[in-house]
LUMZAPA-417391 format. One record per residue: residue in three letters; x, y, z of N, C-alpha, C, CB in turn; residue number from 1. Coordinates in steps of 0.001 Angstrom, whole numbers. Each point is the difference from the previous one (the first is absolute). Glycine has a CB too. Example, Ala and Ser with C-alpha at 12.3 -4.5 7.8 and 13.67 -1.06 7.14 Angstrom:
! LUMZAPA-417391
ALA  13190  -5690  7800  -890  1190  0  900  1200  0  -1892  -1173  1246  1
SER  1542  2223  -1966  820  1190  60  -770  1090  730  1184  -628  -2145  2
This chain:
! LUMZAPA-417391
UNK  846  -1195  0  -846  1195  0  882  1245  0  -1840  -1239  1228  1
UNK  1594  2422  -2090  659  876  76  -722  1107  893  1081  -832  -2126  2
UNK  -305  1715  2674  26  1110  981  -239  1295  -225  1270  -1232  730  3
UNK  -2198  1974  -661  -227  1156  -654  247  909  1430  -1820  -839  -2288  4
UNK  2082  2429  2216  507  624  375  -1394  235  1062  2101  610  -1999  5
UNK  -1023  27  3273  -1263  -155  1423  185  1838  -305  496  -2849  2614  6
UNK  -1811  3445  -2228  -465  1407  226  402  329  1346  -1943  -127  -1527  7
UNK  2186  -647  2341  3  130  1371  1681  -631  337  -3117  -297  388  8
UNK  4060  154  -1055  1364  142  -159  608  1157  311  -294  -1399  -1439  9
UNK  1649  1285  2317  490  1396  708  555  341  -1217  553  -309  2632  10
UNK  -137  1678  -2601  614  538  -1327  1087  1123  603  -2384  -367  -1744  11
UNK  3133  -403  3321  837  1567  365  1113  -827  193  -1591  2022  1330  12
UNK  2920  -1172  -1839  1217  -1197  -10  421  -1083  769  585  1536  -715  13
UNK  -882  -1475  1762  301  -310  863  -217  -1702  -287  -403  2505  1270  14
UNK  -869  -2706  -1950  -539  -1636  -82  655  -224  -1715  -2940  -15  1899  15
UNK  3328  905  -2234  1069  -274  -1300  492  -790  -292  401  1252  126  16
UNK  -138  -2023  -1308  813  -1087  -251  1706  371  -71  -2266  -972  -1288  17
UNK  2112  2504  1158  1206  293  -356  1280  104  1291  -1530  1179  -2046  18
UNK  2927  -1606  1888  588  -182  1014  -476  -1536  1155  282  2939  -627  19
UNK  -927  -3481  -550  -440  -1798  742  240  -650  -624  -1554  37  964  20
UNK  2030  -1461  -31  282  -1009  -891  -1376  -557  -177  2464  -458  666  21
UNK  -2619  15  -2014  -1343  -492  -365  280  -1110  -1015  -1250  2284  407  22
UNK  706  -3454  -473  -361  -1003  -395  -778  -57  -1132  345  -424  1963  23
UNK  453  620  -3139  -102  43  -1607  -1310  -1014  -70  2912  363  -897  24
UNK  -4220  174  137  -1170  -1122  -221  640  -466  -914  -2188  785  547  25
UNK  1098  -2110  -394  224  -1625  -1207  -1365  703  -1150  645  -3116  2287  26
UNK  -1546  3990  -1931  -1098  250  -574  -915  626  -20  579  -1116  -28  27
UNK  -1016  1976  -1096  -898  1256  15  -295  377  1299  -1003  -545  -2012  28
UNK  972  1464  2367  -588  540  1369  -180  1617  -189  1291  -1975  1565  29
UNK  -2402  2883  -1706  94  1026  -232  -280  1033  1087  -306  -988  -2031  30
UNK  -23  266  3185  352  368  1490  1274  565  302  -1338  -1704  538  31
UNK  2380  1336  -918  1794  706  96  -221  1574  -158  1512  -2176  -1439  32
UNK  -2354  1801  553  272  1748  -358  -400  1512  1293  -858  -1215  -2843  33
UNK  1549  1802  2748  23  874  1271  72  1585  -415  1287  -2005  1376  34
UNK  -2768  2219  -1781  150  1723  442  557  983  703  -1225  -617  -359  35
UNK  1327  1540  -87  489  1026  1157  -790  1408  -405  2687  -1169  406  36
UNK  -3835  1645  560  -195  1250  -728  1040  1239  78  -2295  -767  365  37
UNK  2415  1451  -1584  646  1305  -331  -304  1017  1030  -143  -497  -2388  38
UNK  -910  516  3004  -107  1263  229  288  135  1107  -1302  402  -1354  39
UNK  2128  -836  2141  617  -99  1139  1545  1044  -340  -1356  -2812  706  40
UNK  2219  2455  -1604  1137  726  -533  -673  673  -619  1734  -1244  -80  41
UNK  -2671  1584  -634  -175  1243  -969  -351  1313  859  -922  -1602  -1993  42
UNK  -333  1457  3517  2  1075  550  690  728  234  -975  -731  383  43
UNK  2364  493  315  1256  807  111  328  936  -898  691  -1662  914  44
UNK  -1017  1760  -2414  270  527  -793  -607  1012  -480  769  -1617  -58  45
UNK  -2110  916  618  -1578  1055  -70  -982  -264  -1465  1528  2312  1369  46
UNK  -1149  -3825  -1363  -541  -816  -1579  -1806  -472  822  3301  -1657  -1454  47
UNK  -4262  2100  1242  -1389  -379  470  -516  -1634  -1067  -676  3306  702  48
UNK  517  -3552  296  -562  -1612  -1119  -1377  622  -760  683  -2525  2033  49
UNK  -691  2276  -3276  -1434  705  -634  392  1266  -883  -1525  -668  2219  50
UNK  2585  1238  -1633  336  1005  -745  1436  121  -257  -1923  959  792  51
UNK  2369  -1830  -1556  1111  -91  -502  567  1017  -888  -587  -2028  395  52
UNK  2106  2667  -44  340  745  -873  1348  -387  -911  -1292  1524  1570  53
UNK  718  -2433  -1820  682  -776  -1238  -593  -1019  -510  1805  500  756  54
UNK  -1456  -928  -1959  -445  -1407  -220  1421  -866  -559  -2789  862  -653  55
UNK  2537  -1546  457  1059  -1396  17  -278  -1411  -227  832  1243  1454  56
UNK  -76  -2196  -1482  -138  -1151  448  1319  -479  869  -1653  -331  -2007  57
UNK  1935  -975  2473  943  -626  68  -97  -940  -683  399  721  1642  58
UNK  1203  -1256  -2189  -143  -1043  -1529  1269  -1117  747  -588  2196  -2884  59
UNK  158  -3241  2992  687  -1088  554  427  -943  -978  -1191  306  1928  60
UNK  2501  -901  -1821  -103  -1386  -993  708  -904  815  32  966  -2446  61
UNK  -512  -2218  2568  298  -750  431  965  -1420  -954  -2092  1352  1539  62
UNK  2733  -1295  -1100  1277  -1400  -807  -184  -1254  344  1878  1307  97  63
UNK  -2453  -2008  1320  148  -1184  438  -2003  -381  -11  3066  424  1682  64
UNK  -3514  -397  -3030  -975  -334  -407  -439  -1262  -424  341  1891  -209  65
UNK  -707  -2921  859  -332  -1063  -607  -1099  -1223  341  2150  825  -426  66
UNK  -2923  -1190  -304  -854  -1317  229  -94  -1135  -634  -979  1329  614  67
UNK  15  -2252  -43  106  -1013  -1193  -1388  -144  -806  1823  -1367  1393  68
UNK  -1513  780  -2927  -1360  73  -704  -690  -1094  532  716  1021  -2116  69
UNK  -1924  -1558  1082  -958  -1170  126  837  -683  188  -1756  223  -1168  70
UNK  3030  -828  902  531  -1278  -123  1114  -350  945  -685  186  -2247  71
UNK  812  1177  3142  906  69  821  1651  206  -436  -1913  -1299  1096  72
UNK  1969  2076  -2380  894  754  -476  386  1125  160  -468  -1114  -933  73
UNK  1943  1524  1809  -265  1201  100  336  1330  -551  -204  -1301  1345  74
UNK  -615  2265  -1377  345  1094  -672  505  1301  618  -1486  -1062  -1273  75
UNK  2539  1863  742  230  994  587  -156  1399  -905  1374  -1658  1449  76
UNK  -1465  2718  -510  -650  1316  -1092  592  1241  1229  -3014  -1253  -1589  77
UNK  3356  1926  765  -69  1222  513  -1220  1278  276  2027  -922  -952  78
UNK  -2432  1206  1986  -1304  659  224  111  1665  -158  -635  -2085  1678  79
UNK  172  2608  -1941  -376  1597  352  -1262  283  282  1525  668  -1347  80
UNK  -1070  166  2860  -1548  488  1186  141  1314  -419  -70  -1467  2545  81
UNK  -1000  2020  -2762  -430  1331  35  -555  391  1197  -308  -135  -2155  82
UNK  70  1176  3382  -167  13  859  -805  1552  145  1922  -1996  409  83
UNK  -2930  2375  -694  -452  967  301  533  1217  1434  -1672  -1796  -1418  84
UNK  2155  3008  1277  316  486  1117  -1301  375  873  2180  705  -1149  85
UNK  -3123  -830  375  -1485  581  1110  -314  -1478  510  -1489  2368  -1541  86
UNK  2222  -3283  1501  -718  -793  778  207  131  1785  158  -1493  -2350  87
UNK  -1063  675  2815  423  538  1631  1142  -444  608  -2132  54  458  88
UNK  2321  -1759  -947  1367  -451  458  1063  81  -1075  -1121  -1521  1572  89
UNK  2167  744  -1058  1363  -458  -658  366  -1224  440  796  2115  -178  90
UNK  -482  -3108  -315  524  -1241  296  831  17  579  -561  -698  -1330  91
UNK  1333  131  2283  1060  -703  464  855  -430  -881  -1192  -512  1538  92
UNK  2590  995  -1635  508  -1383  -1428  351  -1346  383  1176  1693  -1284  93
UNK  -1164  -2280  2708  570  -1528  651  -1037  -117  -632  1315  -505  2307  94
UNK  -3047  605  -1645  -970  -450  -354  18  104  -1581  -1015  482  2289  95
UNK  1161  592  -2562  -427  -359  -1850  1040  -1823  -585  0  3872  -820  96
UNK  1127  -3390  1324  1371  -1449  -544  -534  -1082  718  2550  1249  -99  97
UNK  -3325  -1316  1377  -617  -1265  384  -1070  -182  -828  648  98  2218  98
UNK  -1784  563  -2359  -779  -318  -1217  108  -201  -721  -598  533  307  99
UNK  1671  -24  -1071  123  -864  -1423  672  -1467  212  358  2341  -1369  100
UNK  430  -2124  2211  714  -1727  -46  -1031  -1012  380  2404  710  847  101
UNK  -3505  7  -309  -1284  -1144  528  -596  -628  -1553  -1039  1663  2621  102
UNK  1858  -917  -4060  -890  -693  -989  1200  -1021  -639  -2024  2203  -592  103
UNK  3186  -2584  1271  806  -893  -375  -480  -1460  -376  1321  1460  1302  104
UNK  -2774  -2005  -341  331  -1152  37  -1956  -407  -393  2929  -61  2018  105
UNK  -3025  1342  -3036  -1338  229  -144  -359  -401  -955  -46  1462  1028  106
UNK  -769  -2193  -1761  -1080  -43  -1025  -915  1232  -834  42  -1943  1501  107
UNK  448  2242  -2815  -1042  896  -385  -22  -423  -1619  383  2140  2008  108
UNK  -1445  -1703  -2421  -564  -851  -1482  804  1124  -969  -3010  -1203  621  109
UNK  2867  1897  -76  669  1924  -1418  416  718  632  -1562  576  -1593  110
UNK  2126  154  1122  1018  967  653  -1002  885  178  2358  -329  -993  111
UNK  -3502  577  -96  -688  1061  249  -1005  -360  2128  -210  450  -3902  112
UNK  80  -1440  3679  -534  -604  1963  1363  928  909  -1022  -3616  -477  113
UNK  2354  3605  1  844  -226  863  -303  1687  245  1826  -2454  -677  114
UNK  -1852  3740  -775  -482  1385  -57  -1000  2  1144  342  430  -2601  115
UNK  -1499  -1280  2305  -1017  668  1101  270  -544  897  -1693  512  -973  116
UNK  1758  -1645  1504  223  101  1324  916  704  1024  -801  -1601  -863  117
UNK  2118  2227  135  654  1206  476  -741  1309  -119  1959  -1171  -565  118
UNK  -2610  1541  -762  -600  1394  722  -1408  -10  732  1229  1143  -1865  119
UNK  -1550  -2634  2103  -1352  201  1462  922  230  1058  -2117  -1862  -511  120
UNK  2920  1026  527  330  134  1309  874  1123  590  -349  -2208  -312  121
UNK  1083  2646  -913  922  1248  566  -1002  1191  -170  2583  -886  -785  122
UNK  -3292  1243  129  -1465  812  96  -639  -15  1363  -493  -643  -2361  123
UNK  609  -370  2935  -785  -207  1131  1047  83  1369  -1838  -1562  -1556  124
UNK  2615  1968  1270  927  224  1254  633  1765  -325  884  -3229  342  125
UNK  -713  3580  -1516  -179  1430  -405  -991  866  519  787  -810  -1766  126
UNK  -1917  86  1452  -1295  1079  333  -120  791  -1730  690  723  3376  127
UNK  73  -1388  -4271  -406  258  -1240  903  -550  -1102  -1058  1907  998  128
UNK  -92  -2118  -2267  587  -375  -1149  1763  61  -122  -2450  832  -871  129
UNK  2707  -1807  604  1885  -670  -229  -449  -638  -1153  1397  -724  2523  130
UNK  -892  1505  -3387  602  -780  -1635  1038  -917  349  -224  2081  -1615  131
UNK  381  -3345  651  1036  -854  -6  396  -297  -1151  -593  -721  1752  132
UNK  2002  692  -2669  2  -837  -1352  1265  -495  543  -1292  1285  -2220  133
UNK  785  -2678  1247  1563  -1227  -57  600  738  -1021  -790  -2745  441  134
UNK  2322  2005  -184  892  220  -837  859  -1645  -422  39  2859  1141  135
UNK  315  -3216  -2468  964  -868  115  1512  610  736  -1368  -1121  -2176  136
UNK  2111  324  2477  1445  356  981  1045  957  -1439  57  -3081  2187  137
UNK  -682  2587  -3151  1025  881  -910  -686  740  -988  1753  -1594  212  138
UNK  -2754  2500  135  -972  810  -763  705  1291  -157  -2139  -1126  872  139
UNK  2313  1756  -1683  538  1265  -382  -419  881  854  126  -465  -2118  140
UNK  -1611  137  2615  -409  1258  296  653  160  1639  -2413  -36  -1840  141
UNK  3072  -979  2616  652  -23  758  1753  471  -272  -2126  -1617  648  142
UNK  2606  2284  -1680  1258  429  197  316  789  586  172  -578  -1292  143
UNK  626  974  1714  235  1404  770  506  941  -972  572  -1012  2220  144
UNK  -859  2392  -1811  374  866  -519  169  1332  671  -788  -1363  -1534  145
UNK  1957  2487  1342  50  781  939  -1134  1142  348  2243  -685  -551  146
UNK  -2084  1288  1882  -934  706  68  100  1900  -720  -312  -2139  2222  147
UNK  -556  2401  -3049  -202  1315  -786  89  1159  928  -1495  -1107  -1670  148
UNK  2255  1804  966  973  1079  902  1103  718  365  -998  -867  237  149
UNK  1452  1843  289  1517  -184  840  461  -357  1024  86  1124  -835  150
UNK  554  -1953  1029  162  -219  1559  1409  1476  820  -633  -3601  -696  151
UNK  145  3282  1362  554  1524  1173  1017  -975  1074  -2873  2018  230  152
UNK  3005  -3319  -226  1035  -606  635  1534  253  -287  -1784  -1475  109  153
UNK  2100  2234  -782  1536  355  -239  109  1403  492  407  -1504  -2127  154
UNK  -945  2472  2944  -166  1221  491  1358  -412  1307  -3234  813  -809  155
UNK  4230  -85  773  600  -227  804  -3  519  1238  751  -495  -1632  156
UNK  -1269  314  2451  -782  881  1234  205  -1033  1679  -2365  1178  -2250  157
UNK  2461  165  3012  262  -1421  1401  -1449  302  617  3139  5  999  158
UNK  -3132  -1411  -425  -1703  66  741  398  -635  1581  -1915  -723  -2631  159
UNK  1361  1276  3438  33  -876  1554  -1213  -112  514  2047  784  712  160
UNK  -3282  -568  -1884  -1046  -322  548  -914  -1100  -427  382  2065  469  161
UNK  -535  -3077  -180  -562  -1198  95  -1668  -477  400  2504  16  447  162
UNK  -3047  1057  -245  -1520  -494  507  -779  1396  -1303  374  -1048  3756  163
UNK  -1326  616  -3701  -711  965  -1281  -321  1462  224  -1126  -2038  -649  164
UNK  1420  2982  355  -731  1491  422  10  840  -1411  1004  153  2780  165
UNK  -2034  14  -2724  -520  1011  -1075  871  1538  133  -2679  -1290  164  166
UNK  3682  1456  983  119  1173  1  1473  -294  -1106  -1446  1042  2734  167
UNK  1667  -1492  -3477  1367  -391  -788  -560  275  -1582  1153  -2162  1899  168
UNK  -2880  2135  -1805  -276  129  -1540  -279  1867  -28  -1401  -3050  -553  169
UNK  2009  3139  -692  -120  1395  -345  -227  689  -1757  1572  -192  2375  170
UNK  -2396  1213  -2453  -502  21  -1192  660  1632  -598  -2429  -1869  729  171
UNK  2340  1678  -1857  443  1382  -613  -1175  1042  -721  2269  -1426  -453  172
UNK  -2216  2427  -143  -1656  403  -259  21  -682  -1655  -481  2881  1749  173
UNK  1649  -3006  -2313  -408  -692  -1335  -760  -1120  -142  1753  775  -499  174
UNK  -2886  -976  -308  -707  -1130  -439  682  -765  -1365  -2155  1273  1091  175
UNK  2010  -2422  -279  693  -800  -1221  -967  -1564  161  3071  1333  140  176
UNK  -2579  -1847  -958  -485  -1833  -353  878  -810  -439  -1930  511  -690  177
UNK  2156  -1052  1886  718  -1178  186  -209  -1452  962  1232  1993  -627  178
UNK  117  -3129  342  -342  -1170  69  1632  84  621  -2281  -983  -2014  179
UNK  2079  450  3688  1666  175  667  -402  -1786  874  782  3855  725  180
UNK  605  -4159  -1227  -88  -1692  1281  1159  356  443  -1133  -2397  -1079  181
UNK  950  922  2140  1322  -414  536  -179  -1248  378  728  2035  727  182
UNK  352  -2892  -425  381  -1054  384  2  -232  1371  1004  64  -1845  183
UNK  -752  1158  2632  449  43  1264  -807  -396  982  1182  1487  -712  184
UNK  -2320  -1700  557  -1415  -3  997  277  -1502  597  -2103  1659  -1594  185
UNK  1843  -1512  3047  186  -972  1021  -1222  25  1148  2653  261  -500  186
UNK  -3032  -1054  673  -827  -47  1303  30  -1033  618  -1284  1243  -712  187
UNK  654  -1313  1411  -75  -1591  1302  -1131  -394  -6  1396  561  1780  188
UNK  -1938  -2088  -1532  -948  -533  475  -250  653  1647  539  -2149  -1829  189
UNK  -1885  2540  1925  -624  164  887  212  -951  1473  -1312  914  -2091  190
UNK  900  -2130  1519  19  -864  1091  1379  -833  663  -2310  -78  -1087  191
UNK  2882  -399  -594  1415  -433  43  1399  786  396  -1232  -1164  -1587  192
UNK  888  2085  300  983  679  225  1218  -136  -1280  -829  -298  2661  193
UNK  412  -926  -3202  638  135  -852  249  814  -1654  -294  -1668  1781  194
UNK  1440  2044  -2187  192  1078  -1065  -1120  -431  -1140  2818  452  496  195
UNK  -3770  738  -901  -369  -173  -1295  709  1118  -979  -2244  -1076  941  196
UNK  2979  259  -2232  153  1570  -619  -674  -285  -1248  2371  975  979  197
UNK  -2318  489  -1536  -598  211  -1165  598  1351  -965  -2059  -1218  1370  198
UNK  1011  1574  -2393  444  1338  -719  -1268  232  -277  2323  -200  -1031  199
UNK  -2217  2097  943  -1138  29  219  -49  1398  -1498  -366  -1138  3359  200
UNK  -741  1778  -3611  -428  582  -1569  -560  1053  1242  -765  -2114  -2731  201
UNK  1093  3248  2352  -1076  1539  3  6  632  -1436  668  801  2615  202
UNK  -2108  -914  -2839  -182  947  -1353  -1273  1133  456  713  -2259  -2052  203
UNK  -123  3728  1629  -827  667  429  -442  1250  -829  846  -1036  1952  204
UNK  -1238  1874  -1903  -300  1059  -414  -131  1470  801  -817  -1834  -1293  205
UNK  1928  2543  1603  -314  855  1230  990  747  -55  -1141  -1364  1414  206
UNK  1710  2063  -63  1302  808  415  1155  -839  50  -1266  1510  1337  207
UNK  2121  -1191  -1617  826  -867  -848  1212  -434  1832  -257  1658  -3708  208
UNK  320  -3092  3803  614  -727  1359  1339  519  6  -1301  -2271  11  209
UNK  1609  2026  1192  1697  105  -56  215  -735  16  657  1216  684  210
UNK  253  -2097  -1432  473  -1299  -467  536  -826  1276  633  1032  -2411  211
UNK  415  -24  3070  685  -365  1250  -699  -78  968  1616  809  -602  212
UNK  -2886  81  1386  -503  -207  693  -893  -1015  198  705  1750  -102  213
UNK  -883  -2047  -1619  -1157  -1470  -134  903  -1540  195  -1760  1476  -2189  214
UNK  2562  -1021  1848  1011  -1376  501  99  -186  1495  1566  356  -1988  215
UNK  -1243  606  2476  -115  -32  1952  -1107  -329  -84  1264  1752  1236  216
UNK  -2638  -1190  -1716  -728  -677  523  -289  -1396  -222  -480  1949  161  217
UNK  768  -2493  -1293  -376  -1085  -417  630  -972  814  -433  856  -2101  218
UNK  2454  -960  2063  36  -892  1167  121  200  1096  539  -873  -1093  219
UNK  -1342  1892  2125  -578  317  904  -934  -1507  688  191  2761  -1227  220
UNK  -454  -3517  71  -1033  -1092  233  1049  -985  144  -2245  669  -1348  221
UNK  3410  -1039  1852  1198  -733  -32  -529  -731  1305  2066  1612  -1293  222
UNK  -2157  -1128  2118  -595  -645  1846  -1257  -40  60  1578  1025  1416  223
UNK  -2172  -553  -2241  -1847  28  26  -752  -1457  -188  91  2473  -1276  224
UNK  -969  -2656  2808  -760  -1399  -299  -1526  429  -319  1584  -1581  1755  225
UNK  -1311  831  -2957  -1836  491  -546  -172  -1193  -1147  -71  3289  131  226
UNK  -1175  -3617  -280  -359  -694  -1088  608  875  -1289  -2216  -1086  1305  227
UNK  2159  207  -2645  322  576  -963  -971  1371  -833  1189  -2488  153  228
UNK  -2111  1898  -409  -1243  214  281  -393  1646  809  68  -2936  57  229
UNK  99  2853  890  210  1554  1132  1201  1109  -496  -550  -1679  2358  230
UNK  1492  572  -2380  1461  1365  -383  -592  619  -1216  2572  -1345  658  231
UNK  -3041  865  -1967  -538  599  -822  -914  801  24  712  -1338  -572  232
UNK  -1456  1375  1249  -1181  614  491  479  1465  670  -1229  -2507  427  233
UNK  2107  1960  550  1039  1034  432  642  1300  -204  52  -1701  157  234
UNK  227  934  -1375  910  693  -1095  -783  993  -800  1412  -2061  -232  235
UNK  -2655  1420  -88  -925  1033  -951  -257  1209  915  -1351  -1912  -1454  236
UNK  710  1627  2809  -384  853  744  1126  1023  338  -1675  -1656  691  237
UNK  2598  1496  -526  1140  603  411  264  1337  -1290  1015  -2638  1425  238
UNK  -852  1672  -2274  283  1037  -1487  -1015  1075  -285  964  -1994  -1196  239
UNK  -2401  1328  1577  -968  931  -328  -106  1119  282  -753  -1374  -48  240
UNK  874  1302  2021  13  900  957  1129  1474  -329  -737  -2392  1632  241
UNK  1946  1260  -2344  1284  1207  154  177  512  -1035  1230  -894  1424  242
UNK  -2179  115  -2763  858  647  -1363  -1558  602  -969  2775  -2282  -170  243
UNK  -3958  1354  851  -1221  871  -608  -82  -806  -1296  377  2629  1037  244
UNK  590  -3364  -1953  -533  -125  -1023  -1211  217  -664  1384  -920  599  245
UNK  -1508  837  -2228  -1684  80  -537  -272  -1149  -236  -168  1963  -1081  246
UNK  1722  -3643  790  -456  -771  -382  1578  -674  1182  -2008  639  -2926  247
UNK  1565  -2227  3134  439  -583  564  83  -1265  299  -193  1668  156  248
UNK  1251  -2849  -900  -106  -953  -233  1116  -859  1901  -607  816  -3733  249
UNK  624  -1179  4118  1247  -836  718  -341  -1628  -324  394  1941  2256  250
UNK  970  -2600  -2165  -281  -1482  -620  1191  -409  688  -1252  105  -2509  251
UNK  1470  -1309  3208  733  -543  541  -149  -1342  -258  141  1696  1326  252
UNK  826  -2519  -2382  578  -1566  -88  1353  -345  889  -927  12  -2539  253
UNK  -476  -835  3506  1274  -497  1356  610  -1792  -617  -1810  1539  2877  254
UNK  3250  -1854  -2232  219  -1320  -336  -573  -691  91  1212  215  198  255
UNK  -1089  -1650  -895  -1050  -1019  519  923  -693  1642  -1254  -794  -3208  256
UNK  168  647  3311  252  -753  1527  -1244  -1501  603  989  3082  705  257
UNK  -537  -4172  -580  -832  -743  23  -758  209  -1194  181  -154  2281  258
UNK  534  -366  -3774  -746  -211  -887  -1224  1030  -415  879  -2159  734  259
UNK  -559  3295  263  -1393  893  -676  605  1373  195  -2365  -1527  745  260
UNK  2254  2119  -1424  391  1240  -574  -1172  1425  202  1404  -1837  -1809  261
UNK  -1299  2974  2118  -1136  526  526  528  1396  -1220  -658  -1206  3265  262
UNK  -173  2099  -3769  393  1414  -710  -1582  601  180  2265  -737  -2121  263
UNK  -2377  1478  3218  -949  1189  167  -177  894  -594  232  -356  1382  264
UNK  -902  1139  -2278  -128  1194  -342  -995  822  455  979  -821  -1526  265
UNK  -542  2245  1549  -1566  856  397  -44  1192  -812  -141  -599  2542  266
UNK  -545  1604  -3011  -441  968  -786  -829  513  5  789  -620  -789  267
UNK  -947  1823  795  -626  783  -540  -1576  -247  -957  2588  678  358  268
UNK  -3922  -647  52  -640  -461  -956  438  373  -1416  -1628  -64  1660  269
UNK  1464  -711  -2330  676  -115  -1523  840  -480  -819  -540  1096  528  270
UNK  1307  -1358  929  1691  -725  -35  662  -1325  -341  -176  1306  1532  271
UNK  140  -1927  -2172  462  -1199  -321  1339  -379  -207  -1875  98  -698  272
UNK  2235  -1049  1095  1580  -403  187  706  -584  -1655  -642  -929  3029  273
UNK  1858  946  -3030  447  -62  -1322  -191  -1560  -103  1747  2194  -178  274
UNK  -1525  -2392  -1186  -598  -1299  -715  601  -1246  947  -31  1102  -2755  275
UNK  -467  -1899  2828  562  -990  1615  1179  -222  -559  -2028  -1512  1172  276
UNK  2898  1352  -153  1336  -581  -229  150  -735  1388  1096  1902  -1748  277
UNK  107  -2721  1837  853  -653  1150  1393  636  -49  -1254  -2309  -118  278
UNK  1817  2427  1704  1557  678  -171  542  -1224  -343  308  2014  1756  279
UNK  1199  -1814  -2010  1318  -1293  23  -561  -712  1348  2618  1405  -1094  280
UNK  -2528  -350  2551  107  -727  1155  -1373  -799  230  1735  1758  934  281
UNK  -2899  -1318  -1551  -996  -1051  562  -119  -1427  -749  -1309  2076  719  282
């Protein structure tokens, strides 16, 4: 019998899978999965659930994808989650990598069964619609490619500040339009503690950044424990407050870790992220 997700399940870290040793399922179980609502980190920021001032998604892919067909053959695929940012929660990623390994030792007739039964169930621990598409392991549309832009990581500049403050971003009165990354972006697991890194995309339309001060701020997030998910969120809010933009993209592709890979974006209504790509590192 399979396990559908309890309404009445804690959802505060503490009963987390994450930072536990846990006992890999033999089989489907869609109980693993472990919400967390957003709006616990977003208040701090002054983000109201309902009235979001951004939109987004989070876009996941997962590598250690696999079941078996009718005949008990097994197949492996690469997945992509789409993740609505208005939804109320965010997954856990232990729980997301235990769920999927619960379909190792599983039975399904089509791949298209294997689609829905991932977006009921990750829909239903979201609090909203999660797109899913397979991928074969060597599909083009999985290559990597770099991210569109300049990167501002060769600014030769000393920094001794390590935790995030908006007071490091600074604007000029020229309006300009542009697309600035970096490589440098670091944060921590919340619960663990352990390093997530990533690179992250600002494309904007506004008073034109100080290159240097946006780098302090950026790895400012070097000691910062926050979901991936939040720092982005973070980040938009932060920029908004100090630089006003008219348009405003932030996008962050963090490494993969445990087979799943996380890249948040948020914007500006209107805003859409550049044509999907993967970095080298994920």
């Amino acid at each position: 019998m399979t396990k559908s997700i309890s309404n009445e399940r804690p959802t505060t870290l503490e009963h987390a899978p994450l930072g536990r040793d846990s006992a890999y399922p033999e089989h489907y179980d869609a109980s693993l999965l472990f919400p967390i609502p957003r709006a616990a980190n977003r208040a701090p920021l002054g983000i109201q659930e309902g009235a979001l001032p951004f939109v987004g998604e989070d876009e996941w892919h997962a590598f250690e994808l696999s079941w078996l067909n009718a005949r008990g053959k097994p197949i492996v695929a690469v997945a992509r989650f789409r993740l609505p940012a208005e939804s109320p929660s965010l997954i856990e990623s232990k729980s997301w990598k235990l769920y999927l390994n619960s379909f190792n030792q599983t039975r399904f007739a089509t791949r298209e069964e294997v689609v829905s039964t991932l977006e009921r169930d990750l829909s239903a621990a979201a609090g909203a619609k999660v797109s899913v598409e397979l991928f074969s392991v060597d599909d083009e549309v999985l290559q990597t490619r770099p991210l569109p832009g300049e990167c501002i990581d060769e600014l030769d500049i000393d920094i001794n500040d390590y935790t995030p403050s908006a007071d490091h971003l600074r604007v000029s009165d020229v309006i300009v339009e542009e697309t600035l990354t970096s490589h440098l972006l670091k944060s921590n697991c919340p619960v663990t503690g352990q390093p997530d890194w990533g690179s992250v995309l600002i494309r904007y339309r506004g008073p034109k950044l100080d290159r240097e001060g946006l780098l302090r701020y950026i790895v400012g997030y070097r000691q910062h424990q926050d979901f991936h998910e939040h720092c982005v969120e973070h980040i938009f809010m932060d920029l908004m407050a100090k630089a006003q933009p008219e348009r405003l993209l932030v996008l962050a592709r963090y490494v993969r870790r445990g087979g799943l890979d996380i890249s948040p974006w948020r914007g500006t209504p209107g805003e859409q992220p550049p044509t999907p790509l993967r970095l080298a590192r994920q």
